[in-house]
MMTF fields as JSON, N, C-alpha, C and O atoms, coordinates in Angstrom:
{
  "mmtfVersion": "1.0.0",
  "mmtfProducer": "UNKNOWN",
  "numBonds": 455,
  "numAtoms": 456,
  "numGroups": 114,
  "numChains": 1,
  "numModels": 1,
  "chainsPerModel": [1],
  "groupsPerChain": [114],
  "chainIdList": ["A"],
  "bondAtomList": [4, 2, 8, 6, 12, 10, 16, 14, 20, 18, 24, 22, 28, 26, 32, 30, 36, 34, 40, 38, 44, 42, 48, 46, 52, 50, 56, 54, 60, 58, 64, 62, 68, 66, 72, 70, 76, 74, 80, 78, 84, 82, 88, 86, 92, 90, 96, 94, 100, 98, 104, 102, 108, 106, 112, 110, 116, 114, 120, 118, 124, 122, 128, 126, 132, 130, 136, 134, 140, 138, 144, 142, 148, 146, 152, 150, 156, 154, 160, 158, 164, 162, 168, 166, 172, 170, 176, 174, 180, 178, 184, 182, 188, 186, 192, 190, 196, 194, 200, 198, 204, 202, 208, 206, 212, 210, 216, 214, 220, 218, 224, 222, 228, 226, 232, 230, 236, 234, 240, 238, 244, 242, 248, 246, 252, 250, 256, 254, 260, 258, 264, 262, 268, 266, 272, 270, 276, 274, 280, 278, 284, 282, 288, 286, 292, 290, 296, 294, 300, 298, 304, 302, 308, 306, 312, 310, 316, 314, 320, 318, 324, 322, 328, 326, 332, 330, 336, 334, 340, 338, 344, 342, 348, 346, 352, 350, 356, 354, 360, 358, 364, 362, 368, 366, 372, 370, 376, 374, 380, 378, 384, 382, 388, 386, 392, 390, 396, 394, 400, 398, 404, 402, 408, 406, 412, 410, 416, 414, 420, 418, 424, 422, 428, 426, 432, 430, 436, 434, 440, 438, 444, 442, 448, 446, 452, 450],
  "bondOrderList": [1, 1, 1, 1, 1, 1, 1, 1, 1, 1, 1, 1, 1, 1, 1, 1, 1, 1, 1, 1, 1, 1, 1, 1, 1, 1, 1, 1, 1, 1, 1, 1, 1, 1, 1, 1, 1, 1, 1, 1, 1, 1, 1, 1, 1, 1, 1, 1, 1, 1, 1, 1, 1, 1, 1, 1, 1, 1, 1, 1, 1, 1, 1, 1, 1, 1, 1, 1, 1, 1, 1, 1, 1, 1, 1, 1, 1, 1, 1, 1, 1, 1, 1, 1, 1, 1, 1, 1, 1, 1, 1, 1, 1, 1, 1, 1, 1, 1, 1, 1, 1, 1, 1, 1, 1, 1, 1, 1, 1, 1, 1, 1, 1],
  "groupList": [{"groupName": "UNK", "atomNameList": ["N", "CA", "C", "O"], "elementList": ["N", "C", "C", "O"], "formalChargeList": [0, 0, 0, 0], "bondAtomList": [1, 0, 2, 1, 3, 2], "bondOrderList": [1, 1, 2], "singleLetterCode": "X", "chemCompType": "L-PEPTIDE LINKING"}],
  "groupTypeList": [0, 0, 0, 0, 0, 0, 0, 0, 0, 0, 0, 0, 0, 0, 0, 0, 0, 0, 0, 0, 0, 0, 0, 0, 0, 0, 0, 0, 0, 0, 0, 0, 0, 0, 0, 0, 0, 0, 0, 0, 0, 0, 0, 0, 0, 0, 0, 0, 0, 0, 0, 0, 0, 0, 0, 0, 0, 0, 0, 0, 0, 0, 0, 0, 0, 0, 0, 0, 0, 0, 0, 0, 0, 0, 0, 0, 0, 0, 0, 0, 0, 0, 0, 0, 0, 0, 0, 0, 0, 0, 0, 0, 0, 0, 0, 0, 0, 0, 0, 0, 0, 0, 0, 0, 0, 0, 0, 0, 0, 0, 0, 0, 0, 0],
  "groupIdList": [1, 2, 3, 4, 5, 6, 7, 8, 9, 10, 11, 12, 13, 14, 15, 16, 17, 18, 19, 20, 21, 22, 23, 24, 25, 26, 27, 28, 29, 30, 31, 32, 33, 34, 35, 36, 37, 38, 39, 40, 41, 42, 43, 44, 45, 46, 47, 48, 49, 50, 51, 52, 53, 54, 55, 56, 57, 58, 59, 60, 61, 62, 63, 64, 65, 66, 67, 68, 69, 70, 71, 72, 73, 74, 75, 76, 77, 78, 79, 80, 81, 82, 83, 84, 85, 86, 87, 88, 89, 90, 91, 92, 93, 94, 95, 96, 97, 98, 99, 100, 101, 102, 103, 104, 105, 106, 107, 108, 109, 110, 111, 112, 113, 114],
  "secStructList": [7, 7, 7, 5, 3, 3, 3, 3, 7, 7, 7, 7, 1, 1, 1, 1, 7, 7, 7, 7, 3, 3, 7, 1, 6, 6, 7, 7, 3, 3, 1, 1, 1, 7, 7, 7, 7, 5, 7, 6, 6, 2, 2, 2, 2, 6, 6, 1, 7, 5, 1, 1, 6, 6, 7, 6, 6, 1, 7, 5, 1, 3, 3, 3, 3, 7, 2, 2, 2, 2, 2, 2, 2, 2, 2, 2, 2, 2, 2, 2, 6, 6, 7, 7, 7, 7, 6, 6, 6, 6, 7, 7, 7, 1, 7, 7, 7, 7, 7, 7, 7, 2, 2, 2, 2, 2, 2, 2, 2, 6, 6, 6, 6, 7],
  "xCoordList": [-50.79, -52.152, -52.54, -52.255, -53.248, -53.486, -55.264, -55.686, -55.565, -57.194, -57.62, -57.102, -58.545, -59.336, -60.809, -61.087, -61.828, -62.994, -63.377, -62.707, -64.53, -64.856, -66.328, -67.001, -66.718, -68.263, -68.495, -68.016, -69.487, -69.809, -70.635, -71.555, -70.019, -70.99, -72.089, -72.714, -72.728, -74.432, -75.117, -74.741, -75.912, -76.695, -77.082, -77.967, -76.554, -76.845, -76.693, -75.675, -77.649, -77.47, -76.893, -75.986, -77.319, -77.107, -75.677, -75.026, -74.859, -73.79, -72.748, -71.543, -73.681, -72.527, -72.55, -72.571, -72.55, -72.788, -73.72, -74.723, -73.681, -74.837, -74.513, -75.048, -73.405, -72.951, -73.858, -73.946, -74.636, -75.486, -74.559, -73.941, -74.542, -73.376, -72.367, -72.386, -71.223, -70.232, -69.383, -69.15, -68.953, -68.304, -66.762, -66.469, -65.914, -64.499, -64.378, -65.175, -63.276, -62.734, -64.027, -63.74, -64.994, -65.865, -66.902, -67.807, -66.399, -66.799, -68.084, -68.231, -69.086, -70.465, -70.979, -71.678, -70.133, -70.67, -72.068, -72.539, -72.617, -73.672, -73.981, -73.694, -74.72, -74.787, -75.565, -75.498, -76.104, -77.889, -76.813, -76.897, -75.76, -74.69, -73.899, -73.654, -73.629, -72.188, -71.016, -70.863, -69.982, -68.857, -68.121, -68.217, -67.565, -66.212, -65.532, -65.71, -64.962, -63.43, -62.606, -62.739, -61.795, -61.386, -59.579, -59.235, -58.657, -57.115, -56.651, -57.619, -55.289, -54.889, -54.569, -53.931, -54.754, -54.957, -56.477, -56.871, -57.055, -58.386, -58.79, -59.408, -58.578, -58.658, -58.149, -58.773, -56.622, -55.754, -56.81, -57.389, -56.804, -57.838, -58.572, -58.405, -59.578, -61.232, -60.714, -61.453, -60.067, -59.268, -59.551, -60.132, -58.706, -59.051, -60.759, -61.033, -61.415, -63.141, -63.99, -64.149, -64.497, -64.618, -66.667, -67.187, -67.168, -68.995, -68.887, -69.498, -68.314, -68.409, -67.106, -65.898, -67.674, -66.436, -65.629, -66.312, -64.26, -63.661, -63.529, -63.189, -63.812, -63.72, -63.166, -63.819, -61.984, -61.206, -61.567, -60.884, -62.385, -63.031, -64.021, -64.363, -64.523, -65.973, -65.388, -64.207, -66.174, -66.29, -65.881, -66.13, -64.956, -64.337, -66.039, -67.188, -65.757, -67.199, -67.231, -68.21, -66.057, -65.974, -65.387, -64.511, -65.843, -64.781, -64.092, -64.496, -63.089, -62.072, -61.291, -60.213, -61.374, -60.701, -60.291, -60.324, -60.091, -59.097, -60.641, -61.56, -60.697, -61.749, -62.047, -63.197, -60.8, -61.184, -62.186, -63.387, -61.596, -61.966, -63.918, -64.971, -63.554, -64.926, -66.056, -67.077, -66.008, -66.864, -67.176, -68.261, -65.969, -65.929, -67.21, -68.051, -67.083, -67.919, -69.27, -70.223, -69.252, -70.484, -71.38, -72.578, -70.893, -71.219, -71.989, -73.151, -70.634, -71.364, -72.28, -73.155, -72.521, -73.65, -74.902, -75.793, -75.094, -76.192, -76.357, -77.191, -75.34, -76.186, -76.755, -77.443, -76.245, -76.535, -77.621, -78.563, -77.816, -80.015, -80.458, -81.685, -79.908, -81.035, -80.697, -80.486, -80.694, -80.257, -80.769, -81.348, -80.295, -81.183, -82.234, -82.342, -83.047, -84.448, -83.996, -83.252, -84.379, -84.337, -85.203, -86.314, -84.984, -85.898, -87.004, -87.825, -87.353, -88.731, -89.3, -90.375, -88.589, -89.424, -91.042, -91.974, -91.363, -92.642, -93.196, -93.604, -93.33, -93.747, -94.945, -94.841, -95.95, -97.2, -97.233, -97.395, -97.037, -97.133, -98.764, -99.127, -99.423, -100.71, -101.429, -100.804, -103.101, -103.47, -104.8, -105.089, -105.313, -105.867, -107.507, -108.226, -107.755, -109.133, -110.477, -110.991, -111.129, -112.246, -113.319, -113.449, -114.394, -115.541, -116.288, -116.091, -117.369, -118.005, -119.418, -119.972, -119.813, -121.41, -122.186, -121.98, -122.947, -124.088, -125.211, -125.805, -125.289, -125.898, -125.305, -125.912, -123.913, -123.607, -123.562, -123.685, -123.355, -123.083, -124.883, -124.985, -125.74, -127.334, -127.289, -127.453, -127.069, -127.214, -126.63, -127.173, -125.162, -124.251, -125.333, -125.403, -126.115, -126.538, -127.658, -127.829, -128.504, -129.36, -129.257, -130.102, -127.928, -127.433, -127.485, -128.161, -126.715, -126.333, -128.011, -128.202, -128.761, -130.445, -130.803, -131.391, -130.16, -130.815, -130.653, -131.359],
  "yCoordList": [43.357, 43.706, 44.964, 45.184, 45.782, 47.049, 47.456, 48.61, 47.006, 46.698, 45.394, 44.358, 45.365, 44.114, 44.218, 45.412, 43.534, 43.341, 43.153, 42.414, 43.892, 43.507, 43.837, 44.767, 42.934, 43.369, 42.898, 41.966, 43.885, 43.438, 41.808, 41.345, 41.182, 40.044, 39.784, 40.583, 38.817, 38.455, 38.947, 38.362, 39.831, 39.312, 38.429, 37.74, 38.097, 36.243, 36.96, 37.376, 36.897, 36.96, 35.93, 36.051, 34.616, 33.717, 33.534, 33.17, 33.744, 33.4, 34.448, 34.402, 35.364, 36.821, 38.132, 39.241, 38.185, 38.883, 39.693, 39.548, 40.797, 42.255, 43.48, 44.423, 43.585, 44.975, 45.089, 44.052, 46.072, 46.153, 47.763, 47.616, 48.598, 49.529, 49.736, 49.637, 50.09, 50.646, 51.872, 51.862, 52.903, 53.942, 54.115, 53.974, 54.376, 54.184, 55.01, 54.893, 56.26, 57.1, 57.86, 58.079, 58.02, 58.059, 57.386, 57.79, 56.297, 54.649, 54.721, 55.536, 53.961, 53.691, 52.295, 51.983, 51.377, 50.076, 49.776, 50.295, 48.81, 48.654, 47.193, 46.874, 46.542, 44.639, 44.138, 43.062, 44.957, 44.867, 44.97, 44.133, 46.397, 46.769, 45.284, 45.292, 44.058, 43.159, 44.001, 44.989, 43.478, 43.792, 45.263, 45.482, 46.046, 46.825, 47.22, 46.346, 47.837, 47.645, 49.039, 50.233, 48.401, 49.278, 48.583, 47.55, 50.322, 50.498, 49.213, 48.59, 48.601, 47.819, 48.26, 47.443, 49.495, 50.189, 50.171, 49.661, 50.928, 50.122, 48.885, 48.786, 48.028, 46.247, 46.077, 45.832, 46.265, 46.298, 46.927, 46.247, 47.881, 48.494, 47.308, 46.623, 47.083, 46.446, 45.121, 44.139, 45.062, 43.352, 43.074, 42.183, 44.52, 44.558, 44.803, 44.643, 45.062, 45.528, 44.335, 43.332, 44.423, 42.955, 43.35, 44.42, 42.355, 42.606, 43.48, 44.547, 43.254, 43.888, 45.02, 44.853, 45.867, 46.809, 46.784, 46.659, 46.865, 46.182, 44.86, 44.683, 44.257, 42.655, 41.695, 40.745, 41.712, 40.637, 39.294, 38.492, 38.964, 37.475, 37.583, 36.524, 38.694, 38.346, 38.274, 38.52, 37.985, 37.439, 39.087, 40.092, 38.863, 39.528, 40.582, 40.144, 41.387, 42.11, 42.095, 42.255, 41.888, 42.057, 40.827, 40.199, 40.427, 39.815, 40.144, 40.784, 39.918, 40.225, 39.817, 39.591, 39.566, 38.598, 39.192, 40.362, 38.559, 39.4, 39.075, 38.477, 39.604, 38.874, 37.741, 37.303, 37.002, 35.481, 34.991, 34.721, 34.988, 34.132, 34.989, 34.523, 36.238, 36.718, 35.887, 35.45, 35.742, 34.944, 33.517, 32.935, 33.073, 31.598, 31.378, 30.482, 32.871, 32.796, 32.986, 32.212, 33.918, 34.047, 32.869, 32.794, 32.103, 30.975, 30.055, 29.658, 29.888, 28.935, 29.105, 28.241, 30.601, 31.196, 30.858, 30.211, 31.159, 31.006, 29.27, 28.745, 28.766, 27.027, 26.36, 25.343, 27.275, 26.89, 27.532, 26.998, 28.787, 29.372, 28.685, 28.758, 27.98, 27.202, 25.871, 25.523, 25.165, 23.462, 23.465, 24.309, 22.04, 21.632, 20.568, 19.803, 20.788, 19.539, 18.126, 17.982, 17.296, 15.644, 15.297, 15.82, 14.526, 13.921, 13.951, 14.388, 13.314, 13.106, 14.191, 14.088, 15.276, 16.513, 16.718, 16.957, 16.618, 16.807, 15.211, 14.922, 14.56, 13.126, 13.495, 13.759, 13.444, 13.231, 12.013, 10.937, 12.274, 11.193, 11.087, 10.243, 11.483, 11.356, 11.19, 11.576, 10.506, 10.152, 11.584, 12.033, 11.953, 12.935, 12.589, 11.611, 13.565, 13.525, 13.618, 14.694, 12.463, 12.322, 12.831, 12.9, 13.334, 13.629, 12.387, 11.212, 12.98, 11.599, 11.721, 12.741, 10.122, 10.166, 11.173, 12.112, 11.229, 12.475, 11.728, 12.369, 10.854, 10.077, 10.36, 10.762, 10.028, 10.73, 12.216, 12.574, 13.06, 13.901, 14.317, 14.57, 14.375, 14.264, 13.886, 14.853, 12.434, 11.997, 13.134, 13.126, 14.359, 14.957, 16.267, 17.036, 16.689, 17.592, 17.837, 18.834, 16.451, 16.404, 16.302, 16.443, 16.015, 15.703, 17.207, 17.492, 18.451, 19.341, 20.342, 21.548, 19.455, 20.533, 20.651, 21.575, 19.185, 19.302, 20.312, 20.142],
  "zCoordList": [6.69, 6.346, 7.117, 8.294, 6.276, 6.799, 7.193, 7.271, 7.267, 7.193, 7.785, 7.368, 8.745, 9.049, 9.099, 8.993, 9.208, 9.293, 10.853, 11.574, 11.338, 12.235, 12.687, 12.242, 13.634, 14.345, 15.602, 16.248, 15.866, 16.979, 17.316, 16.642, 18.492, 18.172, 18.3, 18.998, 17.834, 17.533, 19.212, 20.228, 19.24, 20.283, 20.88, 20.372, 22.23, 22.454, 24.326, 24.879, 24.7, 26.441, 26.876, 27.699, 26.389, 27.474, 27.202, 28.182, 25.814, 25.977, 26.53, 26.774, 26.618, 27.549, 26.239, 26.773, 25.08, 23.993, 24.178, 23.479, 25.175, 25.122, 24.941, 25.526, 23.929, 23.506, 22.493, 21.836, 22.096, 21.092, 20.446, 19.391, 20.843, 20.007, 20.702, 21.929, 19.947, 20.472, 19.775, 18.566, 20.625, 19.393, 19.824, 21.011, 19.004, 19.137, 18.266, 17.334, 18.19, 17.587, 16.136, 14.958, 16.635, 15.973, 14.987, 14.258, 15.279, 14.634, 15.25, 16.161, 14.879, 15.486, 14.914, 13.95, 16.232, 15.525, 16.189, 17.201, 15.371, 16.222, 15.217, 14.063, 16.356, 16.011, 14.692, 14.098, 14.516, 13.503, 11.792, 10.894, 11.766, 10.941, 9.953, 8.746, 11.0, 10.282, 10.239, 10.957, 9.16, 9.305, 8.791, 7.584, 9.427, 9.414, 8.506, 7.657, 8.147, 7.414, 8.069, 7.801, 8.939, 10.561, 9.75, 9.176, 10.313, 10.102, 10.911, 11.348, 11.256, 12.281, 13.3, 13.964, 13.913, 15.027, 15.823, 16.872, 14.851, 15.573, 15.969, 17.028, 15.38, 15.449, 16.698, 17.73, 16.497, 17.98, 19.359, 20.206, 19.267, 20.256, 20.595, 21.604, 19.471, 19.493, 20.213, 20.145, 20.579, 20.421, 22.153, 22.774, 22.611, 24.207, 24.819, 26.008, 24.154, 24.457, 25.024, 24.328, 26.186, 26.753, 26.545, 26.226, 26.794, 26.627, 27.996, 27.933, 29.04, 30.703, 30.717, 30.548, 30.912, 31.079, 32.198, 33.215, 32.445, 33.005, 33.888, 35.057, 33.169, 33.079, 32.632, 32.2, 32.629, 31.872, 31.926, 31.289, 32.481, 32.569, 31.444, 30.918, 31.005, 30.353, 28.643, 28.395, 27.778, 26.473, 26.179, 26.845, 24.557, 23.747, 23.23, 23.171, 23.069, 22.522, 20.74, 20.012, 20.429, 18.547, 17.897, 18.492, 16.643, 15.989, 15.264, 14.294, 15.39, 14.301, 13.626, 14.177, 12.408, 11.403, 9.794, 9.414, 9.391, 7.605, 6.803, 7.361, 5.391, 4.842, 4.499, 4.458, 4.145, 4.396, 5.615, 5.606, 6.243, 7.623, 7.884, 8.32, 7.388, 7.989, 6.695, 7.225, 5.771, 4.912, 5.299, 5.263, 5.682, 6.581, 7.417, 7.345, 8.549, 9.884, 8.935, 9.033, 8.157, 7.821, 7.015, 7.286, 6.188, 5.325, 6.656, 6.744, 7.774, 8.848, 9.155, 9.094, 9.739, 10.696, 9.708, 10.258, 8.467, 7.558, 7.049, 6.311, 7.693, 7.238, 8.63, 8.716, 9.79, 11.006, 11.017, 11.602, 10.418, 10.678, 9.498, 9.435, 8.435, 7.845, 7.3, 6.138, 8.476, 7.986, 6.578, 5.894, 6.343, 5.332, 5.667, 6.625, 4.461, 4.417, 3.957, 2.987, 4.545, 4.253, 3.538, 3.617, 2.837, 2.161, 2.346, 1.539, 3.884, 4.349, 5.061, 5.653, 5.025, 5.858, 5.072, 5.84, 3.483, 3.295, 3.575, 2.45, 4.041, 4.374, 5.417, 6.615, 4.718, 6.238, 6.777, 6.201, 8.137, 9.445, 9.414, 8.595, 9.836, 10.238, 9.011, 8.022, 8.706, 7.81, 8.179, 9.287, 6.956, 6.674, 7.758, 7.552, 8.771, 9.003, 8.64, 8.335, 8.656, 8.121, 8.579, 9.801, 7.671, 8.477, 9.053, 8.742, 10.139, 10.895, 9.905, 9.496, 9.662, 9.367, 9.272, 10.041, 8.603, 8.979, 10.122, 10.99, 9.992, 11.344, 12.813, 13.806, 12.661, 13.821, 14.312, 15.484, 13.174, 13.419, 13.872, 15.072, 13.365, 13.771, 14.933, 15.677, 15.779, 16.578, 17.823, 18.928, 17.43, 18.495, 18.069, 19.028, 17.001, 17.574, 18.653, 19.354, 18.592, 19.138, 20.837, 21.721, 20.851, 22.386, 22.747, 23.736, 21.921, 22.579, 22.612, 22.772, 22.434, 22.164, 23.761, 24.323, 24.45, 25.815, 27.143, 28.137]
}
């Protein structure tokens, strides 16, 4: 395969993910963009790019996968931002508020006259 897909990953601090662009051989990725279509030289490269520059401990900065697999990630990522609804999600819990008497309500304005 001569071609792969790739991006930078989602913005996520807490999980270590704070490359927001990156440029490589005149490439200008940047996170907001999605996916690539980068030679297998570049990929190779992108492969070593850590979120911390020289850091081999820290998280991979790109993904990189064939087009299969990148539709995969993507299908997930979009059922994970929008579960689905249950049955009972339109179900009202609480019973609708009523107004009070006009007696009472007379009786509370007269309190607040004093």
């Amino acid at each position: 395969m001569n071609s792969y897909l790739v991006r930078l990953k989602p913005y996520d601090p807490r999980r270590g993910a704070v490359v927001r662009r990156y440029t490589y051989r005149g490439i200008k990725f940047q996170d907001i963009n999605g996916w690539y279509r980068v030679t297998k030289d570049v990929a190779d490269y992108l492969r070593t790019v850590r979120q911390v520059a020289g850091d081999d401990h820290s998280p991979p900065a790109f993904d990189i996968c064939t087009p299969d697999e990148a539709q995969t990630i993507d299908s997930r990522e979009n059922e994970a931002a929008n579960p689905r609804k249950s049955a009972t999600d339109d179900i009202q819990v609480s019973a609708p508020r009523e107004e009070p008497a006009p007696e009472v309500v007379a009786r509370r304005a007269r309190g607040r006259g004093k």
